[in-house]
Biopython code that builds the backbone (N, CA, C, O; Angstrom):
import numpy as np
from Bio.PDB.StructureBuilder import StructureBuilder

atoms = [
    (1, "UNK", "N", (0.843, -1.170, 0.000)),
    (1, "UNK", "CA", (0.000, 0.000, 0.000)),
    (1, "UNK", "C", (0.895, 1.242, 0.000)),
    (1, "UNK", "O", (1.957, 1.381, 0.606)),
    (2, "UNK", "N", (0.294, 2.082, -0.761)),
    (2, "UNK", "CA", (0.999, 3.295, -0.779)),
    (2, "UNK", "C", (0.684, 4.383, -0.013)),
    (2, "UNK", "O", (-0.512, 4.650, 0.107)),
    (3, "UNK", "N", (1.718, 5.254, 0.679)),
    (3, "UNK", "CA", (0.888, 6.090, 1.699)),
    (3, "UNK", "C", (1.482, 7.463, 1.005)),
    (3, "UNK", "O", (2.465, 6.923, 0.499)),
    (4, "UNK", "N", (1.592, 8.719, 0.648)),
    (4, "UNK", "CA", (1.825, 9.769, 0.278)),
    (4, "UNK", "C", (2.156, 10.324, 1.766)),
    (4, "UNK", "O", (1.527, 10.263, 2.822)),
    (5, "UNK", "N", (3.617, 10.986, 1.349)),
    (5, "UNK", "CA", (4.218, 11.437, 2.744)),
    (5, "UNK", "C", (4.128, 13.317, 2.202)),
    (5, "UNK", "O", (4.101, 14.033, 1.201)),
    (6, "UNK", "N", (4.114, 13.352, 3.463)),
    (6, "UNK", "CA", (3.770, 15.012, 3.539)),
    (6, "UNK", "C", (4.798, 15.996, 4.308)),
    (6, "UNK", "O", (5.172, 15.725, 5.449)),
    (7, "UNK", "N", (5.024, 16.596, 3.952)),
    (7, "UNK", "CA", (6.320, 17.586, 4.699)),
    (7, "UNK", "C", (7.084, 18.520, 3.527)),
    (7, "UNK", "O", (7.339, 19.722, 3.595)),
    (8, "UNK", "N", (7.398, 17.474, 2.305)),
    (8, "UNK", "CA", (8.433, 18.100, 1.150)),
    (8, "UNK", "C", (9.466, 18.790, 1.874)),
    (8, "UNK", "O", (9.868, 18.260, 2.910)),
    (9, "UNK", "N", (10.176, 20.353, 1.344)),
    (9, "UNK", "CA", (11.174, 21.150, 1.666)),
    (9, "UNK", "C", (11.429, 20.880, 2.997)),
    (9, "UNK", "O", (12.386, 20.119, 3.141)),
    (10, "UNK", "N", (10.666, 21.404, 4.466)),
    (10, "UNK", "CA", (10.393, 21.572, 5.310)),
    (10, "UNK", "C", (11.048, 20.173, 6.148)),
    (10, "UNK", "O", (11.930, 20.161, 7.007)),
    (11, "UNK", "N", (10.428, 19.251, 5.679)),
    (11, "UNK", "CA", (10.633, 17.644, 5.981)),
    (11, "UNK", "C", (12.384, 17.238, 5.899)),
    (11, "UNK", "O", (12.924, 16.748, 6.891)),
    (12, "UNK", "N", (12.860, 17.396, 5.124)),
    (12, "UNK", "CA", (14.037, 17.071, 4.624)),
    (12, "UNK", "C", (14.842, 17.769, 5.260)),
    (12, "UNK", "O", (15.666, 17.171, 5.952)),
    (13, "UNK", "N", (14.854, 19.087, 5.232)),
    (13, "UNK", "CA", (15.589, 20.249, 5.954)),
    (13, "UNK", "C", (15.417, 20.216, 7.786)),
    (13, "UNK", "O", (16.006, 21.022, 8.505)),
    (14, "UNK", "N", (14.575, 19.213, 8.266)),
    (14, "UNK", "CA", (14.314, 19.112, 9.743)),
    (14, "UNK", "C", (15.017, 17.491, 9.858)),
    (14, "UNK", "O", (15.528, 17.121, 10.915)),
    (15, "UNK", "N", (14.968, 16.629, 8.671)),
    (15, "UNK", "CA", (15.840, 15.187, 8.684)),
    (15, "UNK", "C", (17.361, 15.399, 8.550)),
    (15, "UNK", "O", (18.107, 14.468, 8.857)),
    (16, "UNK", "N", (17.936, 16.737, 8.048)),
    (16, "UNK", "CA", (18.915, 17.072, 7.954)),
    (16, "UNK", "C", (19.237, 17.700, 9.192)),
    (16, "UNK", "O", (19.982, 16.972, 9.849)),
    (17, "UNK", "N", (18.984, 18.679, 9.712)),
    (17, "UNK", "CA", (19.510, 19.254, 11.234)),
    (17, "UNK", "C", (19.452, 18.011, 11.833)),
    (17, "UNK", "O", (20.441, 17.311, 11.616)),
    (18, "UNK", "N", (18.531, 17.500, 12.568)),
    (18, "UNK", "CA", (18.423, 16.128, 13.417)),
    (18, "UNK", "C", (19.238, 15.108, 12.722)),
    (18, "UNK", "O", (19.104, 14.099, 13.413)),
    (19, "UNK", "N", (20.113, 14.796, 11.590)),
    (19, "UNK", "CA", (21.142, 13.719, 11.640)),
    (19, "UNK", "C", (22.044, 14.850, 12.057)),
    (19, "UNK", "O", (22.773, 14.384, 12.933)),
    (20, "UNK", "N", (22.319, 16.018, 11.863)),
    (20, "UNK", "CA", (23.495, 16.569, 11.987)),
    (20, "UNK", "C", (24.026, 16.704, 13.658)),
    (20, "UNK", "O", (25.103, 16.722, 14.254)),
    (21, "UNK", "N", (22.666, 16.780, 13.972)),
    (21, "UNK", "CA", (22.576, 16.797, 15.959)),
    (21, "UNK", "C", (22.905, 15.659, 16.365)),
    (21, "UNK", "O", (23.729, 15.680, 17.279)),
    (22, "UNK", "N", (22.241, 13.705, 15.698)),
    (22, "UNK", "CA", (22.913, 13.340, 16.275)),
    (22, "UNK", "C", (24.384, 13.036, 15.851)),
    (22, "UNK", "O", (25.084, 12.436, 16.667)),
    (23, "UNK", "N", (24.877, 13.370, 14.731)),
    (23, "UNK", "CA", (26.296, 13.097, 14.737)),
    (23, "UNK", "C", (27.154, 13.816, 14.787)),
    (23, "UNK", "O", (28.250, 13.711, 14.235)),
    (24, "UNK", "N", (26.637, 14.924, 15.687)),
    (24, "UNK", "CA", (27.603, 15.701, 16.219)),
    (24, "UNK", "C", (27.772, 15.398, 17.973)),
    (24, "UNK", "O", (28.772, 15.821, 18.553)),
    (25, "UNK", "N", (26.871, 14.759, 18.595)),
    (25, "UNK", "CA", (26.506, 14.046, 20.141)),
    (25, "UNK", "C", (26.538, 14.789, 20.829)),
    (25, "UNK", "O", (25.752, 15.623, 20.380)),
    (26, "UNK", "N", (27.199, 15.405, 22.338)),
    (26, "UNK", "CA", (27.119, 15.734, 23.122)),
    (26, "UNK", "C", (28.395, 17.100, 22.747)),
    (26, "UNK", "O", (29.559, 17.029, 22.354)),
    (27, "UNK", "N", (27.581, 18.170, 23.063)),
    (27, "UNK", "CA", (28.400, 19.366, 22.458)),
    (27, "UNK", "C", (29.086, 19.921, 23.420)),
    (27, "UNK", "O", (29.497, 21.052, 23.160)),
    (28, "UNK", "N", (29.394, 19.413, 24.640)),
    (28, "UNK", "CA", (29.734, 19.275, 25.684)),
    (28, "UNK", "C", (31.737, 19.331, 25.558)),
    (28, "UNK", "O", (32.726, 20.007, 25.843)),
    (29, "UNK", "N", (31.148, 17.711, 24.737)),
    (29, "UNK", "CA", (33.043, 16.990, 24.258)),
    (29, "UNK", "C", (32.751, 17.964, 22.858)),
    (29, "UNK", "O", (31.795, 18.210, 22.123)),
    (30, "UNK", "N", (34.341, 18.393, 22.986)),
    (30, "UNK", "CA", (35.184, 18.974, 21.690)),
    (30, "UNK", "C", (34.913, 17.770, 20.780)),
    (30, "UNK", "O", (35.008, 16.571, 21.043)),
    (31, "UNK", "N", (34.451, 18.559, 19.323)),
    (31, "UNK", "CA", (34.198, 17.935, 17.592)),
    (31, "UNK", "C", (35.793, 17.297, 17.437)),
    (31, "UNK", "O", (36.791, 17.869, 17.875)),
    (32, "UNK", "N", (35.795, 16.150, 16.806)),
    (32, "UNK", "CA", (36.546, 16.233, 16.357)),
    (32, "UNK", "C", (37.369, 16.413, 15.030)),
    (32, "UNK", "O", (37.112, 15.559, 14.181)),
    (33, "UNK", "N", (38.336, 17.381, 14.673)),
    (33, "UNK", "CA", (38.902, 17.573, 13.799)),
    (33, "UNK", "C", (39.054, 16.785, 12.500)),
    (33, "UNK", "O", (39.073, 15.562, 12.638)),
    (34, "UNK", "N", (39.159, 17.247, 11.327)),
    (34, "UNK", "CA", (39.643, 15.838, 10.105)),
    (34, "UNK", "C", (40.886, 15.488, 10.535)),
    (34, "UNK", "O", (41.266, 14.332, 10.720)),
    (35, "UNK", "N", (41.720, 16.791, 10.743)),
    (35, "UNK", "CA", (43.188, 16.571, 10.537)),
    (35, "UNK", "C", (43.481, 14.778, 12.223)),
    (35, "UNK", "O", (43.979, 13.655, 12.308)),
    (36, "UNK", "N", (42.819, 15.674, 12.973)),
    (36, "UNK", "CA", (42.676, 14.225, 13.549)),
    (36, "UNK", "C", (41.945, 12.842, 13.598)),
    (36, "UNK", "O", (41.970, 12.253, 14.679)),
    (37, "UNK", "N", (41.469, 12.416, 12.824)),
    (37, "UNK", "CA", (40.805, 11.218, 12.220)),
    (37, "UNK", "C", (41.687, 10.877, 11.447)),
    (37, "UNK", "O", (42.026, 9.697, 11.363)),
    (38, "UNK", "N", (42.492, 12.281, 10.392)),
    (38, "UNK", "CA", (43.506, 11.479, 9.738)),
    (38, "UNK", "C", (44.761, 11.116, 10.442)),
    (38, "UNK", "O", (45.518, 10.467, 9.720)),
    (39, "UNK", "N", (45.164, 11.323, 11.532)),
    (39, "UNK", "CA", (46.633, 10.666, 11.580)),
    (39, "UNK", "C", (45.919, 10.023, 13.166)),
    (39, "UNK", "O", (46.825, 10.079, 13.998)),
    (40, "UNK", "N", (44.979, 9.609, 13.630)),
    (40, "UNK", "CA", (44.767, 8.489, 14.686)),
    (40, "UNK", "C", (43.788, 7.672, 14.026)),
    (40, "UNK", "O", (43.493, 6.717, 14.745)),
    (41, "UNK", "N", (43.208, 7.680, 12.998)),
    (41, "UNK", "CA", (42.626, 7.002, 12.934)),
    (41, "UNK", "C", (43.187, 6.154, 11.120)),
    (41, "UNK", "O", (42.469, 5.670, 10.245)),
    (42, "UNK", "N", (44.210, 6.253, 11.163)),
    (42, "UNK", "CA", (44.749, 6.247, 9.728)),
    (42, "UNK", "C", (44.493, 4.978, 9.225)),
    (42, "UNK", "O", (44.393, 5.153, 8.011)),
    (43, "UNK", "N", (44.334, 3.837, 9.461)),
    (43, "UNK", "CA", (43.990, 2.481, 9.216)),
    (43, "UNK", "C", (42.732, 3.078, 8.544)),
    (43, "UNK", "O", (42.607, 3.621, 7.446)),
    (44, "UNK", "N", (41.829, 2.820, 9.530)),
    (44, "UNK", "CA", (40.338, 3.148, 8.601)),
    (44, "UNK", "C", (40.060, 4.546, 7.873)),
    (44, "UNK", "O", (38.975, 4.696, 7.312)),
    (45, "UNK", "N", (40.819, 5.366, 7.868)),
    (45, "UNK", "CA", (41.058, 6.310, 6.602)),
    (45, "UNK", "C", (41.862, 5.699, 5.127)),
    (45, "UNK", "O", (41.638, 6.102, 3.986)),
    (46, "UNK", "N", (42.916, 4.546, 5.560)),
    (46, "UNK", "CA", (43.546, 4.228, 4.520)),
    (46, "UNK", "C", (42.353, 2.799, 3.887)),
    (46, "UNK", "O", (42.553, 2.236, 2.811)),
    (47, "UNK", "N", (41.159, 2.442, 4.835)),
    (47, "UNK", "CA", (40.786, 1.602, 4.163)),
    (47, "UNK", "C", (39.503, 1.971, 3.642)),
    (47, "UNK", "O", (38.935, 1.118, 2.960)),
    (48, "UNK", "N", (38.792, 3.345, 3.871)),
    (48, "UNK", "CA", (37.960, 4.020, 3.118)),
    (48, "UNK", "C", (38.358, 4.312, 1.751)),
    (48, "UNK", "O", (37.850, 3.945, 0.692)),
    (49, "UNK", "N", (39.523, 5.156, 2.022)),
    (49, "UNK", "CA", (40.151, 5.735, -0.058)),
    (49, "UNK", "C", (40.253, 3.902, -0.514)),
    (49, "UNK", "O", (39.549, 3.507, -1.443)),
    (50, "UNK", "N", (41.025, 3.077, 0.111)),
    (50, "UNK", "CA", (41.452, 2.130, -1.115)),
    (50, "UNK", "C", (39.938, 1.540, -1.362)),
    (50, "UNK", "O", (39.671, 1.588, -2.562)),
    (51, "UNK", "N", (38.606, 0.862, -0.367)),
    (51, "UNK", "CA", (37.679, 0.324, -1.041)),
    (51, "UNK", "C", (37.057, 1.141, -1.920)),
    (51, "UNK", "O", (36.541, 0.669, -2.933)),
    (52, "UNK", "N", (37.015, 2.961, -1.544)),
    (52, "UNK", "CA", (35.869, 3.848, -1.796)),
    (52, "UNK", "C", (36.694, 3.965, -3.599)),
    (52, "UNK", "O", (36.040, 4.422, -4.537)),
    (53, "UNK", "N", (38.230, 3.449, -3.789)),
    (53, "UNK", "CA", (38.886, 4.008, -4.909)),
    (53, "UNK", "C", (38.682, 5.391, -4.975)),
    (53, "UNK", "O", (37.870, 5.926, -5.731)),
    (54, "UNK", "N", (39.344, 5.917, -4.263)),
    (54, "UNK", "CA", (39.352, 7.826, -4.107)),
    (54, "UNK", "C", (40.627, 7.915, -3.198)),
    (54, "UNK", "O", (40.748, 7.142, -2.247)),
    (55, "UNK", "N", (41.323, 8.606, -3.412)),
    (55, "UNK", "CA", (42.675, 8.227, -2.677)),
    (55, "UNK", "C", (42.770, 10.128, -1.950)),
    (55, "UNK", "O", (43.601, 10.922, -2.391)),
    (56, "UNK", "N", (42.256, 10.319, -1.383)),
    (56, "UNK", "CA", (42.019, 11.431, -0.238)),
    (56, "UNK", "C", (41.545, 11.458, 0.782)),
    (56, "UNK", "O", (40.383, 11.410, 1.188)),
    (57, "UNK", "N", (43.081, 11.592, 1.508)),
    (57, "UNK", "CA", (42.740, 11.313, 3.204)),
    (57, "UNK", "C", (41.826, 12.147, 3.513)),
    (57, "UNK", "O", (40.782, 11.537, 3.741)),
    (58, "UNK", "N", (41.647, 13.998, 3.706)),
    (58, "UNK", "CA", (40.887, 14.382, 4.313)),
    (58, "UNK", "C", (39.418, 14.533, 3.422)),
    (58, "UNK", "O", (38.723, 15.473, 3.806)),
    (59, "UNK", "N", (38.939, 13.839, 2.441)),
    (59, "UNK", "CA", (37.525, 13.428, 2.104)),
    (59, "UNK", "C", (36.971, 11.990, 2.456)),
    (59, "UNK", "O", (35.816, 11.566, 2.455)),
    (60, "UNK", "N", (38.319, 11.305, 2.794)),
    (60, "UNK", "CA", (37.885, 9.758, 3.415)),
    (60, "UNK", "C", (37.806, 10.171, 4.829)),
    (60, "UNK", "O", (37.242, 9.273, 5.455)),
    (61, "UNK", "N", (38.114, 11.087, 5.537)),
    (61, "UNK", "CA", (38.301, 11.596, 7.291)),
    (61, "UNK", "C", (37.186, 11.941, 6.875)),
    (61, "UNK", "O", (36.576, 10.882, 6.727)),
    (62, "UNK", "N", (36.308, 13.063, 6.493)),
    (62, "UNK", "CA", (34.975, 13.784, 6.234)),
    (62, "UNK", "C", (34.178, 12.977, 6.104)),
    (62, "UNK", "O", (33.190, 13.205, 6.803)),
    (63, "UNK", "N", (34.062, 11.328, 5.011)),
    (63, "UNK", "CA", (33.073, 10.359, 4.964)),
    (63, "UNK", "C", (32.862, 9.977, 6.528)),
    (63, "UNK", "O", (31.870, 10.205, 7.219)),
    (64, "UNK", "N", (33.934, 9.405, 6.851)),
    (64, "UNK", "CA", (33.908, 8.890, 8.153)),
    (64, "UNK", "C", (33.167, 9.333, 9.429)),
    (64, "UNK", "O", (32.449, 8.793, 10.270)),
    (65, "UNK", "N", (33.680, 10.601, 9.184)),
    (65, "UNK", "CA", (32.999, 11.807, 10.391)),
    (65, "UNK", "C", (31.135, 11.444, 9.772)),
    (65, "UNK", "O", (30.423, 10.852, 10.584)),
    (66, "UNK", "N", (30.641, 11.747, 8.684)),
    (66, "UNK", "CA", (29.849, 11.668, 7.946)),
    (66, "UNK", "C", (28.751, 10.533, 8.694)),
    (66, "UNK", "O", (27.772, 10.744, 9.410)),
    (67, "UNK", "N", (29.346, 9.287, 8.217)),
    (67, "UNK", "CA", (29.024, 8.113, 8.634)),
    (67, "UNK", "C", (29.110, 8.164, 9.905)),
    (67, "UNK", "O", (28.779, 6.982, 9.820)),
    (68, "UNK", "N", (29.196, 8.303, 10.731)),
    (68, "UNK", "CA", (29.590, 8.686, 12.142)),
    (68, "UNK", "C", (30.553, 7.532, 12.572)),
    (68, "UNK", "O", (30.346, 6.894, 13.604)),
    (69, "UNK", "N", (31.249, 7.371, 12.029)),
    (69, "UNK", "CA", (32.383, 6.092, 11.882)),
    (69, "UNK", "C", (31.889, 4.866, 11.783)),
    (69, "UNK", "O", (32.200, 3.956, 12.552)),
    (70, "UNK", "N", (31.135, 4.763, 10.889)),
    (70, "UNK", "CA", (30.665, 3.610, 10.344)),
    (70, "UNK", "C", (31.740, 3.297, 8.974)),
    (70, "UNK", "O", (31.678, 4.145, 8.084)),
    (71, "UNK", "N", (32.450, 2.447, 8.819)),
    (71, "UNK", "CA", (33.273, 2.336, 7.803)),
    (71, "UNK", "C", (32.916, 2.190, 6.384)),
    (71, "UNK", "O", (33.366, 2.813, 5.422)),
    (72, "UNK", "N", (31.934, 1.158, 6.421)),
    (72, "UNK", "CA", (31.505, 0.433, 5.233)),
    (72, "UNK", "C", (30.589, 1.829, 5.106)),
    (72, "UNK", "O", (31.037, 2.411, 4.118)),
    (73, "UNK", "N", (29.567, 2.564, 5.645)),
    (73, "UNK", "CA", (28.913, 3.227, 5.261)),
    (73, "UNK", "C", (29.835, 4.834, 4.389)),
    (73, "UNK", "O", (29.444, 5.467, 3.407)),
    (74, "UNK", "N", (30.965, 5.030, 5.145)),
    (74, "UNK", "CA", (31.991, 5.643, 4.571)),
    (74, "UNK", "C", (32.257, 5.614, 3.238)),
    (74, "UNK", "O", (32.115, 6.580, 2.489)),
    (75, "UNK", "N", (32.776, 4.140, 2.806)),
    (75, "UNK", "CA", (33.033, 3.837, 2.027)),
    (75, "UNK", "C", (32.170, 3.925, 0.642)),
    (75, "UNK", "O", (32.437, 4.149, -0.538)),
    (76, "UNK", "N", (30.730, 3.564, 1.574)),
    (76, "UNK", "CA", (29.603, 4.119, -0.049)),
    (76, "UNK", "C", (29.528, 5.429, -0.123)),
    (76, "UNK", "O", (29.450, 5.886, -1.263)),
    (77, "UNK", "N", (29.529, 6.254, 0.860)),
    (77, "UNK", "CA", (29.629, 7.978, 0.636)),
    (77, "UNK", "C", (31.122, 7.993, -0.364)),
    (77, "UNK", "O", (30.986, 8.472, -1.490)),
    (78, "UNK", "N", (32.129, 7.623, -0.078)),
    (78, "UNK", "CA", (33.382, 8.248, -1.022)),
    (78, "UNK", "C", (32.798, 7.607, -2.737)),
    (78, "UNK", "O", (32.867, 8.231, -3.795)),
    (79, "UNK", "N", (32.284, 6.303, -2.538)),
    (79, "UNK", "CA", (32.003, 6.067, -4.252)),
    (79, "UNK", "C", (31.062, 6.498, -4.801)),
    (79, "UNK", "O", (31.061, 6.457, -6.032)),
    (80, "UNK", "N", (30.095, 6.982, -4.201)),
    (80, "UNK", "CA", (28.895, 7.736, -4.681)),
    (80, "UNK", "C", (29.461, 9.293, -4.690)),
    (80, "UNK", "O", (28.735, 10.112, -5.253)),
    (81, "UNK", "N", (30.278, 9.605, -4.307)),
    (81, "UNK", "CA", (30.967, 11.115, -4.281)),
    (81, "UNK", "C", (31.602, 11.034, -5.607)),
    (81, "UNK", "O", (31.501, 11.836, -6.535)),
    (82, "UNK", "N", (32.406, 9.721, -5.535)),
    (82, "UNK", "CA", (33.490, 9.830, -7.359)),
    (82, "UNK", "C", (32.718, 9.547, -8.433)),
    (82, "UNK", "O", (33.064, 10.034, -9.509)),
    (83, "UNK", "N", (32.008, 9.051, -8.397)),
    (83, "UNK", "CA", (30.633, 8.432, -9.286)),
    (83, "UNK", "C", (30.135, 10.206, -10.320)),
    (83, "UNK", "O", (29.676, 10.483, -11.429)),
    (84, "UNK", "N", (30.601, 10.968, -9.071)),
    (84, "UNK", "CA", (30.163, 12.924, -9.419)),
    (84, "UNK", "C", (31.248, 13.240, -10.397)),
    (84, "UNK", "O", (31.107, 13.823, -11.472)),
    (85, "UNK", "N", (32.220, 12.829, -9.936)),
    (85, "UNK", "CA", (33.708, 13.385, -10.155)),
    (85, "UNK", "C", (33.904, 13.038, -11.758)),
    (85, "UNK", "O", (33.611, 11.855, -11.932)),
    (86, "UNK", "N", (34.334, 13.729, -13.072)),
    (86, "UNK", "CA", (34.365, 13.924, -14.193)),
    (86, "UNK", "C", (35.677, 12.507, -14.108)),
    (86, "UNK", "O", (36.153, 11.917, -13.138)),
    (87, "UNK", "N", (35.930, 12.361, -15.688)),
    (87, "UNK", "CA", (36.828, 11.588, -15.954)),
    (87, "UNK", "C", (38.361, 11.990, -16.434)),
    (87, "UNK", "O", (38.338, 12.830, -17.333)),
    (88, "UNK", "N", (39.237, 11.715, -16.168)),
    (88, "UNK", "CA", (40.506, 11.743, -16.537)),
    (88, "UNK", "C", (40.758, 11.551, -17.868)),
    (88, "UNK", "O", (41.164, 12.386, -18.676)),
    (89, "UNK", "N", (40.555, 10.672, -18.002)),
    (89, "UNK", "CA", (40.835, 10.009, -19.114)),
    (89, "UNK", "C", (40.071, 8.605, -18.986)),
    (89, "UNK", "O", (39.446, 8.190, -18.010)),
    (90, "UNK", "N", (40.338, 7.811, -20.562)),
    (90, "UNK", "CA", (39.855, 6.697, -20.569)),
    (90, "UNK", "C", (41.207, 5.771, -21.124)),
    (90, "UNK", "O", (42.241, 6.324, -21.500)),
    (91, "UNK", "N", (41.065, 4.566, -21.115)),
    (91, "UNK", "CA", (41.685, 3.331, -21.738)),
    (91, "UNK", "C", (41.035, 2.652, -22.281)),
    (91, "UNK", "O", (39.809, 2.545, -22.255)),
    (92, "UNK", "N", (42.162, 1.850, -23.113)),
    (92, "UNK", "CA", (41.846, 0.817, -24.412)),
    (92, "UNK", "C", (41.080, -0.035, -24.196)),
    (92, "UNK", "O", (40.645, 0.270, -23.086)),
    (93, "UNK", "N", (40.436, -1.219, -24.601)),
    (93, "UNK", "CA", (40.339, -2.400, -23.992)),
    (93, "UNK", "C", (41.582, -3.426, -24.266)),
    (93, "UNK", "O", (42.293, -3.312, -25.264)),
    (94, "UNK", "N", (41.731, -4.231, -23.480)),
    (94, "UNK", "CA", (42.663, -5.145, -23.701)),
    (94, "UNK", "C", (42.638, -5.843, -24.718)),
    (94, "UNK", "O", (41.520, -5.522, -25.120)),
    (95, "UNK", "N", (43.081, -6.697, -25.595)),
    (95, "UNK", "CA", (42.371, -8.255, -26.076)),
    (95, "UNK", "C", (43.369, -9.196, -25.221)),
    (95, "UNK", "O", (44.592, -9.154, -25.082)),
    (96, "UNK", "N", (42.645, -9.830, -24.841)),
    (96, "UNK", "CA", (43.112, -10.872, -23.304)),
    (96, "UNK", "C", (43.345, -12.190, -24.492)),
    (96, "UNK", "O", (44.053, -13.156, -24.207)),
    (97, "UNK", "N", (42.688, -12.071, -25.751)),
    (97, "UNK", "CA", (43.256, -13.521, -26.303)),
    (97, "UNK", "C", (44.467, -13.650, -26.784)),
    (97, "UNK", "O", (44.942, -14.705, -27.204)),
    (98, "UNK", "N", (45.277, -12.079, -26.723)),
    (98, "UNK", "CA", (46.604, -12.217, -27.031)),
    (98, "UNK", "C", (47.753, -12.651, -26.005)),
    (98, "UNK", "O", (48.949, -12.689, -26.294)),
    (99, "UNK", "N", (47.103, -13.028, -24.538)),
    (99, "UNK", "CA", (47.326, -12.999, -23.810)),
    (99, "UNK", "C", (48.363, -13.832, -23.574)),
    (99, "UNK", "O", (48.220, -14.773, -24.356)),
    (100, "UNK", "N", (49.631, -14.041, -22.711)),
    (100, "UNK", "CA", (50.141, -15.001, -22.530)),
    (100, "UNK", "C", (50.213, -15.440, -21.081)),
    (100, "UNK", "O", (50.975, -14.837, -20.326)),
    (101, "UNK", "N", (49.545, -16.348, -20.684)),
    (101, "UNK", "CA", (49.234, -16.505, -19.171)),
    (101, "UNK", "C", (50.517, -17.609, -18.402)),
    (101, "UNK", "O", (50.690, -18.826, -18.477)),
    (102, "UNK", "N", (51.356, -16.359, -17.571)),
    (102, "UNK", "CA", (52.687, -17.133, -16.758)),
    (102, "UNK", "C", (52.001, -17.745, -15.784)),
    (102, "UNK", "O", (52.168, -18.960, -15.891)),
    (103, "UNK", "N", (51.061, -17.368, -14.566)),
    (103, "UNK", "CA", (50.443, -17.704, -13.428)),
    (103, "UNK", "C", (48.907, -17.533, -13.184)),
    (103, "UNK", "O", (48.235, -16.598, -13.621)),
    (104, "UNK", "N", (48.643, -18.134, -12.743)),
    (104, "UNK", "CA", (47.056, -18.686, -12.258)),
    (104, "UNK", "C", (47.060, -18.301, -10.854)),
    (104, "UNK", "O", (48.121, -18.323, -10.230)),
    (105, "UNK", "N", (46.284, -18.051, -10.461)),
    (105, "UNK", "CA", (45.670, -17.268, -8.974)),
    (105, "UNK", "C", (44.398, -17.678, -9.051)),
    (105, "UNK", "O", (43.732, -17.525, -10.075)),
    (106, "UNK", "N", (43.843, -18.366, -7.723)),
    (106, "UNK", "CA", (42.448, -18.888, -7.476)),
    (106, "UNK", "C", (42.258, -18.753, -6.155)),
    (106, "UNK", "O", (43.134, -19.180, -5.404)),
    (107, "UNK", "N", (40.935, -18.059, -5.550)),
    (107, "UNK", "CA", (41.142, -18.427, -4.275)),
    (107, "UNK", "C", (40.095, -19.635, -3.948)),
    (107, "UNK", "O", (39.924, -19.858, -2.749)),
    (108, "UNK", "N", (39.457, -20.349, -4.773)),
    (108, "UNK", "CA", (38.615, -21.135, -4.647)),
    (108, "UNK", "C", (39.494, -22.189, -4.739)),
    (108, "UNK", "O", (39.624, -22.755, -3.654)),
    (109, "UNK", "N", (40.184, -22.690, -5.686)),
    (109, "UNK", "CA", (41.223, -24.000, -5.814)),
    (109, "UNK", "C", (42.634, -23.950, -4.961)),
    (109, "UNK", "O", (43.098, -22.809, -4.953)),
    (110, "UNK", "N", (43.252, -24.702, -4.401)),
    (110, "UNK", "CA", (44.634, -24.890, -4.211)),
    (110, "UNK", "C", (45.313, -25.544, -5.701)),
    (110, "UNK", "O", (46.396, -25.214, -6.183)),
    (111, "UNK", "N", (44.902, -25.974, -5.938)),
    (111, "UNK", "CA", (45.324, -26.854, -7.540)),
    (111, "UNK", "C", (44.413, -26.670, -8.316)),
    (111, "UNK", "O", (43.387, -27.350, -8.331)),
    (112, "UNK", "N", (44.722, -25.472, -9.271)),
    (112, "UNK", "CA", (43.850, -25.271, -10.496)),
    (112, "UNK", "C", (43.295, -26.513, -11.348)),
    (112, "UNK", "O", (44.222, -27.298, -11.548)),
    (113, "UNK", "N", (42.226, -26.900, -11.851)),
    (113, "UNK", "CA", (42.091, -27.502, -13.013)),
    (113, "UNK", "C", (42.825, -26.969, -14.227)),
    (113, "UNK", "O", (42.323, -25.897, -14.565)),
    (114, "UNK", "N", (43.695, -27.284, -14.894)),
    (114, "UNK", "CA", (44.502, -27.547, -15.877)),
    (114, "UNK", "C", (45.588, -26.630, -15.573)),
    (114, "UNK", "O", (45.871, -25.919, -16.537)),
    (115, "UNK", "N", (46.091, -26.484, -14.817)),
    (115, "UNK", "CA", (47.579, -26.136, -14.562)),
    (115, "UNK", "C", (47.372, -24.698, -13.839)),
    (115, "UNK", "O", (48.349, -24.052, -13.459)),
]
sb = StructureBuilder()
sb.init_structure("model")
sb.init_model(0)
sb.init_chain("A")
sb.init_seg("    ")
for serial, (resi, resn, name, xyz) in enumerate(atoms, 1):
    if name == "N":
        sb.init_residue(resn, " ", resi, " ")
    sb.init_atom(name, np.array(xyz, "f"), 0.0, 1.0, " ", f" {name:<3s}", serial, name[0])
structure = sb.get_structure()
């Protein structure tokens, strides 16, 4: 069943202050800084850029803060952020049948089927 929600502008702009209240918590304790998320918390800053593929500490510190240190949720804010972000450039496609294959990598097999 469908229910038609009512609020529009008004609605959104009152869902926005109230996440911002609670993830900002008790205004009591000092915010904390990006610059500090990035160098104490550098593990899960270095593992936001490499899943989010965005390689910026203080926009992977900002997801984080964001997410209210939720990691994985981090991580979809930085790829939905680059998803915005224009392109560099592009590349070729490969042809993989020219391929000459030295090594096999599986993490499903210890002993590949056919070598």
């Amino acid at each position: 069943m469908y229910v038609a929600v009512k609020g529009g502008e008004a609605a959104i702009a009152n869902a926005h202050r109230l996440l911002a209240d609670r993830r900002r918590g008790d205004r009591a304790v000092p915010a904390l800084r990006l610059d500090q998320i990035v160098e104490q918390l550098a593990l899960g800053v270095d593992r936001v850029m490499s899943e989010g593929s965005l390689y910026d500490r203080e926009l992977a510190a900002l997801a984080v803060v964001q997410a209210r240190g939720d990691m994985i949720e981090a991580i979809f804010l930085v790829r939905a952020y680059r998803t915005t972000l224009p392109r560099f450039g592009y590349t070729n496609p490969v042809d993989t049948g020219a391929m000459q294959v030295e090594r096999r990598i599986s993490a499903t097999y210890k002993d590949l089927p056919g070598g």
